[in-house]
N, C-alpha and C positions, 0 to 999 in steps of 0.2 A: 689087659691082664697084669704087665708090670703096677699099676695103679691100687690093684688088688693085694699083688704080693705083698708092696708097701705099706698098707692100711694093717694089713692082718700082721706083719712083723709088728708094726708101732702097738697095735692091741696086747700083742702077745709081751714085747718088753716091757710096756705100762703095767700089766699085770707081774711079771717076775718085779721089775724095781717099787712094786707098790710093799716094801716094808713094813711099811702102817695099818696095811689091810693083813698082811699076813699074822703080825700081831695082834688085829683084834679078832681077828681069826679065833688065834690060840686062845685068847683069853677070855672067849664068848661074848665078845662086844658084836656088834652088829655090822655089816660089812657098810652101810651109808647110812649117813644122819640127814644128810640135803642131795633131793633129787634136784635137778636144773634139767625142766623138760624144757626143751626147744624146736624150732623147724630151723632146717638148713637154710641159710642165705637167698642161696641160687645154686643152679646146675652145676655151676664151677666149683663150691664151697660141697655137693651131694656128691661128684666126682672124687673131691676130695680125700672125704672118711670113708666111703663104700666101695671107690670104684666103681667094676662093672655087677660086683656082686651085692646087691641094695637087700638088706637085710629083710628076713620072711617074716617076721612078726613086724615089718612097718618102722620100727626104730633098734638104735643099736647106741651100743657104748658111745661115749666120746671121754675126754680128759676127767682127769682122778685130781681133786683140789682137796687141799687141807687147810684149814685156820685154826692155829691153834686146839691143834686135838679134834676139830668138826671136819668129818669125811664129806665132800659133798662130788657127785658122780651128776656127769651130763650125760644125760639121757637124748641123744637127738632122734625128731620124727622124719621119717622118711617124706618131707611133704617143704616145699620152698617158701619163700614168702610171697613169691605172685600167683600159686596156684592156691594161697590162702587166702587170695582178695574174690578167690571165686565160689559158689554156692557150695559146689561138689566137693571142690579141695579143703570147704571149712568143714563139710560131713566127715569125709572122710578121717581130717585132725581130729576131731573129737574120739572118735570113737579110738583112735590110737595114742588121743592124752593117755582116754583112762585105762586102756592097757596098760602105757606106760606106770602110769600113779600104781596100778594093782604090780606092778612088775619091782616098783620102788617097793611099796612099803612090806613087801616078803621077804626083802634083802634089810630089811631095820627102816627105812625110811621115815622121818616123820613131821617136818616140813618140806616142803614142796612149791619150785617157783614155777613160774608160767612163762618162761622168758620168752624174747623175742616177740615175733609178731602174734605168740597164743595168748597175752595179755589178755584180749578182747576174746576169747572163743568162744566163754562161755558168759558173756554177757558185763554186764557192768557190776555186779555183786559174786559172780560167781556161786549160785546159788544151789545149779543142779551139781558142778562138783563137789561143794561143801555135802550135799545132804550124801552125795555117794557115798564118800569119806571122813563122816565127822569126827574120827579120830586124828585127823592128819590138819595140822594148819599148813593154809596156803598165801602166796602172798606173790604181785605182779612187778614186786622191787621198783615200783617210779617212785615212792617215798625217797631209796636211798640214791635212785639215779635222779631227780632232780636236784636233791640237798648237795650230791655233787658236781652236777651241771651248773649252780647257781657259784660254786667255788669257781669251776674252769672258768666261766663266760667272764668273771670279774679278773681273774688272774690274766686273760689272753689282751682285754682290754688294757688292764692295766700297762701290761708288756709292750703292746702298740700305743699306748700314748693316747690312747681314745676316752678324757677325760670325759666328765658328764655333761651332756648335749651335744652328743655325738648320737649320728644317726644311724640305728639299729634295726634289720631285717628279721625276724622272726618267722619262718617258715612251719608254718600246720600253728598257727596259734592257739587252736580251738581244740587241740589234743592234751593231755595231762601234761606234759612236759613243756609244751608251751606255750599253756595258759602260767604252770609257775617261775620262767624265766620273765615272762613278758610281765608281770606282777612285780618281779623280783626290779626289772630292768626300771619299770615305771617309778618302783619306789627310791632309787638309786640316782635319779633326777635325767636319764637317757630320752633321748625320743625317740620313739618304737613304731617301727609299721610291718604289716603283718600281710601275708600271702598265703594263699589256700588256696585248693580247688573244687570246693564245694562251697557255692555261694548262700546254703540254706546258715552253712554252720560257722560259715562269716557274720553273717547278720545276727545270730545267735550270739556270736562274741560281743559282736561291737555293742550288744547293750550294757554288756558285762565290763567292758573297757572303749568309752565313748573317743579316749583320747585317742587311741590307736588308731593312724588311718590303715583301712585293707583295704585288701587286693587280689583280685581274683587271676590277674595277668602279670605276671612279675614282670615284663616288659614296659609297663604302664606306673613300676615304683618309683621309679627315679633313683638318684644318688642315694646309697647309704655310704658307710663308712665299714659294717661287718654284718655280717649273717649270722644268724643261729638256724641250723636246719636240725629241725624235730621233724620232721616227718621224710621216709620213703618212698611216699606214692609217688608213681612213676610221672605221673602232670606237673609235682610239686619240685620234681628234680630240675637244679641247678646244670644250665648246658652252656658251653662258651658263651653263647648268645647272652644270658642271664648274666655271666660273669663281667661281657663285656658295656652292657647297660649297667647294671649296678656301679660297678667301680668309680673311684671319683676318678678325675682327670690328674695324670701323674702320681697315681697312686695303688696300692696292691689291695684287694680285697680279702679282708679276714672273713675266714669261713670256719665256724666252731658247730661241729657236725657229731652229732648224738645219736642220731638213725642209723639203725642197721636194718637192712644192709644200709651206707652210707648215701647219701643223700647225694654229694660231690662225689661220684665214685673214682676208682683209682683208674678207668681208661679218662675220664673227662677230667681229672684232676691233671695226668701229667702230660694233655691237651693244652689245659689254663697253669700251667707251674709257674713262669716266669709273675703270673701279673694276680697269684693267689697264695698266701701263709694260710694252711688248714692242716688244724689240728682234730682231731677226735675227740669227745666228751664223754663225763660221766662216767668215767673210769675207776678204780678204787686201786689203793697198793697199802699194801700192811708187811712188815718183815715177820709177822708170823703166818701169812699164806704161802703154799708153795706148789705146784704144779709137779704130779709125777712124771718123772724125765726133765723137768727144769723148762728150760727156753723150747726145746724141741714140741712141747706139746703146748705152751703159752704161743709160741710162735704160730701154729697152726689157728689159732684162732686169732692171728693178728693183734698181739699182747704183749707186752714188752714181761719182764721175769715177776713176779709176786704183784703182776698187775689180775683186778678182774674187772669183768662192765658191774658196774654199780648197782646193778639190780643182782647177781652173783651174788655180792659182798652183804646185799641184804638178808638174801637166805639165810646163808651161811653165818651170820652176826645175829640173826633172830635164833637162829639153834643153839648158838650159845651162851645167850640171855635167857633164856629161858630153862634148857634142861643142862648149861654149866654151872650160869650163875642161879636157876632155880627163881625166874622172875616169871612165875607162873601165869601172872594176870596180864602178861602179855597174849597168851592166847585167846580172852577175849576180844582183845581188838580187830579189828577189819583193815587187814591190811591189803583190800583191794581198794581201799580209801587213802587219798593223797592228802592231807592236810597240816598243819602247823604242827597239832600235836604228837603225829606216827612221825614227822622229822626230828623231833625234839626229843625224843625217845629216842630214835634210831642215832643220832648224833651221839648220845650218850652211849651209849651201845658200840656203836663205831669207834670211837674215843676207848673203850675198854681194851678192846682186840689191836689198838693201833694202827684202823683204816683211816686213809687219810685220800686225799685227791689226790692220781697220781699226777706224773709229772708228764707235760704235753708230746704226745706222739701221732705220729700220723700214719697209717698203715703200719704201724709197728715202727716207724723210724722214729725217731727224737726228734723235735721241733726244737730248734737252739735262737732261731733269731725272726722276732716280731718284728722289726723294721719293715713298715709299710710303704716309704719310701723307694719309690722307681726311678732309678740315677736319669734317664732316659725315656720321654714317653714314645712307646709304640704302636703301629695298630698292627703288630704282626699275629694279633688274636684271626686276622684274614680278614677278606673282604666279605664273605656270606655271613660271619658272626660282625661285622659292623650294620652291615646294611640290615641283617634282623634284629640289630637295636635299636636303631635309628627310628 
């Protein structure tokens, strides 16, 4: 019940300290320009916003962001992200996206992202949403979250000293995000090997990147030097074990982790802390974003202040390329397509508003020092995570 009270006070001062909204109120502007429809993490993250009381229409508020004059409002669905890997729980979302979408665009709405794991819900074009709503552009933001994944992964490298032909782990390579790192890494002169747990959409890959050796058993990789984990799925997840085969000898493992929920989660992370630097990716920060309530509601979603995840920032930067700056012909494009030219746009774009990569954090902490360096080798990772690497 206290869990409750709390959700509902932070709902109700979000709304008194949203200034913005009350002004556009008065002034018959529309109360949101970007929906940001999402599923909750996990149980811990639905506990979070709802409490015990989990809203009757299936999804409910979450955080009030602004960029530069663009309202954008998180819409979260009452539905997690591993009861989205199942038949039922993807029926389910659907039919509570587009509730949501109808729930946005009666409040002004008129872009709309798919964040988190609804990327995929409605298929790879997004076809049946488009035809529901053809007034509304929609867009899965991996444009702007990999354009800024490909900034982190080189800044963390660089930090660690891991010049080029250094050996690079890429986790789900056969997914949008990391098929454009591992492209990104290959072109950068890195050696890249790649882990998955679907041996059909390995095979798939490697015709597409012969160089890459894969991997269906991350225990079977060998030494890298740092991870990139793009993917969630619960096989694909990084466990002491993983950490302690990967790592080289007498040295820490970089983990640059883009998956939400995160890949290296925060109980296995401060499991492997001594012998792992893992920061978060694909994050955006602009000094004209700002979160209603400041830290208190960026914080809740594991966010440092005038940070957002990089597909956020692409909403929200599409909305004001187009009905700020009037860059109309943007809504022709298919921004459920990942490619050279929707990055190269959206950089310009991003470049307007003042997005930028933010600065590396990990659970909301600040990451200050990449020294890979372990003064001292141990195996105090335990005897059960040596012997399962062995």
């Amino acid at each position: 019940m206290f869990a409750a009270i709390r959700v509902a006070l932070w709902r109700a001062l979000s709304h008194l300290a949203d200034w913005r909204g009350h002004w556009r109120y008065l002034t018959g502007r529309p109360a949101i320009d970007v929906a940001i429809i999402t599923n909750v993490r996990d149980e811990a993250e639905r506990h979070l916003f709802w409490g015990a009381l989990r809203p009757r229409s299936g999804h409910g508020d979450g955080a009030r962001i602004y960029l530069n004059g663009v309202a954008g409002r998180i819409r979260g669905l009452d539905v997690t992200a591993a009861e989205l890997m199942t038949r039922q729980g993807r029926l389910r979302a659907r039919g509570l996206f587009m509730d949501a979408v109808a729930w946005s665009r009666a409040r002004g709405a008129r872009v709309v992202l798919l964040a988190a794991s609804t990327k995929r819900l409605f298929g790879r074009d997004g076809a049946a949403l488009k035809a529901a709503f053809p007034d509304m552009l929609f867009t899965i933001g991996d444009n702007g979250t990999a354009l800024l994944l490909c900034h982190d992964v080189q800044r963390a490298l660089d930090a660690a000293g891991l010049a080029h032909g250094a050996r690079v782990l890429v986790i789900g390579p056969y997914g949008i995000l990391g098929g454009e790192v591992t492209r990104y890494l290959l072109a950068k002169g890195y050696r890249v090997a790649g882990f998955g747990v679907t041996r059909a959409l390995l095979d798939e890959f490697g015709k597409r990147f012969p160089a890459v050796a894969l991997h269906d058993d991350v225990l079977k990789v060998g030494k890298v030097d740092a991870v990139i984990a793009c993917t969630h799925s619960v096989g694909a997840k990084l466990d002491d074990a993983a950490v302690a085969s990967l790592r080289q000898e007498g040295r820490k493992l970089l983990v640059v982790d883009v998956a939400e929920p995160a890949n290296l989660d925060e109980t296995t992370f401060a499991a492997c802390r001594p012998w792992v630097v893992r920061q978060d990716a694909g994050n955006a920060y602009s000094p004209l974003l700002s979160f209603v309530l400041g830290g208190l509601s960026s914080g809740m979603l594991k966010l440092a202040h005038r940070t957002v995840f990089g597909c956020f920032a692409e909403a929200l930067t599409l909305h004001h390329a187009i009905y700020r700056e009037q860059q109309y012909l943007r809504l022709k494009e298919d921004w459920f397509d990942v490619n050279d030219a929707n990055m190269s746009v959206l950089g310009e774009a991003f470049r307007s508003v003042g997005v930028t990569v933010a600065e590396p954090h990990c659970f909301g902490e600040p990451v200050r020092d990449f020294d890979l360096t372990l003064a001292t080798e141990t195996r105090s990772l335990g005897p059960r995570s040596e012997r399962r690497a062995a």
